[in-house]
C-alpha positions as CSV (number, residue, x, y, z in Angstrom):
1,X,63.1,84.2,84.2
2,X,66.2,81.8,84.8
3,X,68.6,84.3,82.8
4,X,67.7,86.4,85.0
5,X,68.1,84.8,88.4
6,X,71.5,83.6,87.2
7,X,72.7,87.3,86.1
8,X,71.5,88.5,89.8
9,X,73.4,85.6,91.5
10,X,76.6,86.4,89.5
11,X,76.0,89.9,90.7
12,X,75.9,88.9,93.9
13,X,79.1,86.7,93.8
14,X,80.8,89.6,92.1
15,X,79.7,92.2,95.3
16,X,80.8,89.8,97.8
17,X,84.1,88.6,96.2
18,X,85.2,92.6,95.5
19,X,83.8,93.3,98.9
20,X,86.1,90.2,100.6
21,X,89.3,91.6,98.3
22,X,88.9,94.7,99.6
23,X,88.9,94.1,103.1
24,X,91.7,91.7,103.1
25,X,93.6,94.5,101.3
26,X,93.0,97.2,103.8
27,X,93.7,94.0,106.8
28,X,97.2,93.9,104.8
29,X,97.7,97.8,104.8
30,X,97.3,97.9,108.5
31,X,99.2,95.3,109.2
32,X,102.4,96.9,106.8
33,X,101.4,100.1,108.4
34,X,102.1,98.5,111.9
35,X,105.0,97.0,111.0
36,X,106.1,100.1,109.8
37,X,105.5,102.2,112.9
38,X,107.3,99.5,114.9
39,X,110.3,100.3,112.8
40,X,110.3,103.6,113.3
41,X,110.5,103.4,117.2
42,X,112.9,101.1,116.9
43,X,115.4,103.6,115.3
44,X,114.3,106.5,117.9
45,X,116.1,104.3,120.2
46,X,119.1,103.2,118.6
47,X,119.7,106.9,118.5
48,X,119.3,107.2,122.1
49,X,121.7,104.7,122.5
50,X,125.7,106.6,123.7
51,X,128.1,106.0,120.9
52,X,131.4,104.9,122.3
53,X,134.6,107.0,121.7
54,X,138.0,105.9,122.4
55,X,139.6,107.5,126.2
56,X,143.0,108.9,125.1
57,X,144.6,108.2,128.3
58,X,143.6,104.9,128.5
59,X,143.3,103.6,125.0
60,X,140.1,101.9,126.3
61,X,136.1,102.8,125.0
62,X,133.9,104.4,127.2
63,X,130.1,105.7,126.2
64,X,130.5,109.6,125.1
């Protein structure tokens, strides 16, 4: 009966370590996939930003 009881806690180790690795994957995920996202509307507002262009009659830059 021993064998046995050791082979079902293993088992159990096994389920909760698989479990454990796969929650801390899907924690990393979101956390890439919010990183990600944060990017993203980051550059939606560069490109709202004016370029500048040079004024002709004043040599100086202005927003276009």
């Amino acid at each position: 009966m021993p064998p046995f009881l050791l082979a079902l806690g293993g088992a159990v180790g096994v389920v909760s370590l698989v479990r454990w690795a796969i929650k801390t994957a899907h924690r990393v995920n979101d956390e890439l996939e919010a990183a990600r996202q944060a990017k993203l509307s980051e550059t939606v507002a560069r490109e709202q930003i004016p370029t500048l262009r040079r004024d002709p009659a004043t040599g100086a830059y202005r927003p276009s």
